[in-house]
N, C-alpha and C positions, 0 to 999 in steps of 0.2 A: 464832616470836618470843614475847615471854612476852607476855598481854594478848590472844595471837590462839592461844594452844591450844585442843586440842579442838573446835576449829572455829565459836569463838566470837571476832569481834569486840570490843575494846575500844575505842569511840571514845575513850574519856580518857587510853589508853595513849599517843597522842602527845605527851600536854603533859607525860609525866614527867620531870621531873629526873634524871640518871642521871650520879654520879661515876665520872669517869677517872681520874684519881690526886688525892694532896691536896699540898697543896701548900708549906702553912708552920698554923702555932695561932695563935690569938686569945683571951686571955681561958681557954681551955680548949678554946678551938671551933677544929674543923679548918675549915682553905676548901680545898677540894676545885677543880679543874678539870672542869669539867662540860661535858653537851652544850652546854645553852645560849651557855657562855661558848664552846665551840669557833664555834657558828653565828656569834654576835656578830664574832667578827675573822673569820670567812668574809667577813658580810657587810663590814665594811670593807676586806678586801681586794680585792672586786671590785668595791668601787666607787672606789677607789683607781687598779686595772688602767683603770675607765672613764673616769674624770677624767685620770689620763695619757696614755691612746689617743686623747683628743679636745684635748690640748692643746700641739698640736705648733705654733698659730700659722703655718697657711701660707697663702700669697697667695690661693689659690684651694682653702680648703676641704677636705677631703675628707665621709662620711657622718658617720664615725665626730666629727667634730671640730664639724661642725652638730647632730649630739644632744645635745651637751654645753652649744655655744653656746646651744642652747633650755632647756633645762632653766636656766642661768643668766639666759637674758632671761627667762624665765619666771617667774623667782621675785624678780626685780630688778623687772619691771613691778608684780607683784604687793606688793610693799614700797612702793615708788611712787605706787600708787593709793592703797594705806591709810596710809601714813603721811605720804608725800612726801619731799622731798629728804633729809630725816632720816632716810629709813628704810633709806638705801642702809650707814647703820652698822651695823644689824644683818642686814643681808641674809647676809654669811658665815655665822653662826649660824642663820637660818632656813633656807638654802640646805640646810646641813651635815646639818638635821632633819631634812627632808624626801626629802632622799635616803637617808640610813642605814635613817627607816621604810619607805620604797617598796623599797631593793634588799631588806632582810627580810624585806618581806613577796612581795616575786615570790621570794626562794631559799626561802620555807617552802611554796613550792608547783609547787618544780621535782619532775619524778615521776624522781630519785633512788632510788625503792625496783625500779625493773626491773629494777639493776644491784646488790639486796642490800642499798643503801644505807636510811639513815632520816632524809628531810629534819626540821627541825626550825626552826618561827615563832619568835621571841624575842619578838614584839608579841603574842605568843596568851599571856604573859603579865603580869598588873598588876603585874608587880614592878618590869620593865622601863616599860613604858608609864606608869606612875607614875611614875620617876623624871625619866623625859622632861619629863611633863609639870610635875613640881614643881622641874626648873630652868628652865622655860619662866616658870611662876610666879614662880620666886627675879629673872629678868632682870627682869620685870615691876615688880615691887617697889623693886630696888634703883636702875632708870631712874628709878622715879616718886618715890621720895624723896629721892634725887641732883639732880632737877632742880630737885623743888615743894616740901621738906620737908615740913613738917606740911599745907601746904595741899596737900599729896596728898589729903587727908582730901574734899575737895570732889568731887570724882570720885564720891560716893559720897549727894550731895545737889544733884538734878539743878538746872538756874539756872530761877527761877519757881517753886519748892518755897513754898508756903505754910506762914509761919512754925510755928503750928499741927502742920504735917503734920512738918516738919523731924524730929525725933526715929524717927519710924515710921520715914517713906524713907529715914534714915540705916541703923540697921536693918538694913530689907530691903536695901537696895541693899550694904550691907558683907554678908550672910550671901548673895548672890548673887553676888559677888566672889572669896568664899573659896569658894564650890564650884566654880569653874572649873577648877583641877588636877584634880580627882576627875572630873568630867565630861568634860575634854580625854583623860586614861588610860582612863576608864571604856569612853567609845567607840571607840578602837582596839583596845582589847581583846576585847570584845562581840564585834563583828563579825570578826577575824582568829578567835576560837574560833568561833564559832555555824557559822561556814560550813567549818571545818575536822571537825568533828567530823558535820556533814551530808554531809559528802563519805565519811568513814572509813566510817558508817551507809550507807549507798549500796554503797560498796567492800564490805561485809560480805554484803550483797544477792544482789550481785553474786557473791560466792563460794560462798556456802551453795546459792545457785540454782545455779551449773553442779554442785556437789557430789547433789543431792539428784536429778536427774539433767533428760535434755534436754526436758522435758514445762515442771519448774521453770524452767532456764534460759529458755525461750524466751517465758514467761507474766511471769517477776519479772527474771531476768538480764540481755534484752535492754533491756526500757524503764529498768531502773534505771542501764546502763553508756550511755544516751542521757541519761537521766538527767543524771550526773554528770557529762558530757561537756559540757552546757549548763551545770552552774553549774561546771564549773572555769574556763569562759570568764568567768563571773561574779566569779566569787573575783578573777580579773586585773584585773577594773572596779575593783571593790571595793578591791583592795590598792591599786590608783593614789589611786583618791575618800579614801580612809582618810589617803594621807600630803599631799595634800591640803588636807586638810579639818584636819589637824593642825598643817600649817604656816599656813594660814588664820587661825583661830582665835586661834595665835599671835600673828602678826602684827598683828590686832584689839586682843587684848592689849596689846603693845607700845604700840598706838597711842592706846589708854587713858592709857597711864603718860606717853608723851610730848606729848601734845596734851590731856588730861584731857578726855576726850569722855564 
C-alpha cells in the first residue's frame, strides 16, 4: 500500500482523502466521491440495519430490541436530567448524534485490513467533527433567540454580576460561548486521531520487528502487539466516552439556550 512501502509505516497515511470517481463541478471545482464519504453512508447504514433489528416492538423483547431500547432510554434520561420535560424535543436530534459518532467511531476500528480492506474514522477528521459540532451550535442559537430574543444576551451576565463588573463578564462569558463549537469538534477529533495513529506506530513495530528477524521480534514484536492489544481495547472506551461526551455537552448547550443557565 502506498505510505507503507519499503518497509516503512506511515501513521498519517490513514487519514488520507482518497477520490473514487467525481461526481458533478462547482464553481470550477470537482466534488469527487471519496473514502470518507463511502465510510460516512457505511456508518448510517449500519446503524439504520441496528435501529430496524431492534424495532420490531414485541411483547416480550428480544436482545437485539433491548440494545436499542437502552441506547434510546439512555439518551431520553439523559435529556431529562439536563433539561427536563423540554428536552424530550430535541432528544431525536441528540439521539441521531450520538449514534452516527459512536457507530464511526467503532467501524473506524473494525480490523477490516486481514481481509485487504482499509477501514476509515470520519471523526479522525475536523472537517466532519466541525460541522457536527457548529450545527450543534446553529440549534443552540436558534432555540435561544426563538425563545428569549435579545435577552438571550443575559445568559452571558451571570445574575449578581456587579454593575461595575458587567462589561468584563459579558466579554468573557460571550468569548467562552463562542469557543464551544471549536472545543466540542476539537475534542473528538483529538482523541479519534491520537490513538489511531498510536495504534498504526505500534502496527509498524510490530512489522519491522518480525522482518528484522526472531531476536527483534520477540525483544520489540511481542510487547508492542500486547501493546496494542491493550489500547485497541482502549480506543473502544474511548469511541463510546467520545460520542458521549458529545452528546453531553450538547445537551448542556441546549440547555443553556432553553433555560438560560
Amino acid at each position: 500500500m502506498a505510505g507503507e512501502s519499503s518497509g516503512k509505516i506511515d501513521p498519517m497515511h490513514q487519514f488520507q482523502i482518497e477520490s473514487f470517481f467525481d461526481l458533478f463541478s462547482i464553481g470550477g471545482q470537482q466534488i469527487a466521491f471519496t473514502n470518507s464519504a463511502l465510510w460516512m453512508i457505511l456508518t448510517v447504514v449500519a446503524l439504520w440495519v441496528f435501529m430496524q433489528g431492534g424495532m420490531k416492538r414485541e411483547l416480550v423483547p428480544g436482545r437485539w430490541q433491548v440494545m436499542v431500547e437502552g441506547f434510546t432510554g439512555f439518551i431520553d434520561n439523559m435529556m431529562l436530567a439536563n433539561i427536563g420535560e423540554e428536552g424530550k424535543k430535541y432528544t431525536p436530534y441528540v439521539f441521531s448524534l450520538f449514534m452516527f459518532i459512536l457507530f464511526a467511531n467503532i467501524l473506524g476500528l473494525m480490523p477490516i485490513g486481514l481481509v485487504g480492506g482499509h477501514p476509515f474514522t470520519v471523526t479522525s477528521h475536523l472537517t466532519v467533527t466541525g460541522i457536527l459540532a457548529i450545527v450543534s451550535f446553529s440549534i443552540v442559537l436558534i432555540v435561544g433567540f426563538w425563545r428569549h430574543g435579545f435577552h438571550f444576551f443575559s445568559l452571558f451576565v451571570p445574575h449578581g454580576t456587579p454593575l461595575p463588573m458587567i462589561p468584563f463578564i459579558f466579554l468573557v462569558e460571550l468569548l467562552s460561548f463562542l469557543v464551544r463549537p471549536f472545543s466540542l469538534g476539537l475534542r473528538l477529533f483529538v482523541a479519534m486521531t491520537a490513538g489511531h495513529i498510536l495504534l498504526k506506530v505500534l502496527a509498524g513495530f510490530v512489522i519491522n520487528s518480525t522482518k528484522a528477524g526472531v531476536g527483534y521480534g520477540l525483544m520489540v514484536g511481542i510487547p508492542s502487539l500486547t501493546l496494542m492489544v491493550g489500547i485497541s481495547a482502549l480506543e473502544i472506551l474511548v469511541a463510546v466516552v467520545q460520542a458521549y461526551v458529545f452528546a453531553l455537552l450538547t445537551s448542556l448547550y441546549i440547555n443553556d439556550a432553553v433555560n438560560l443557565h
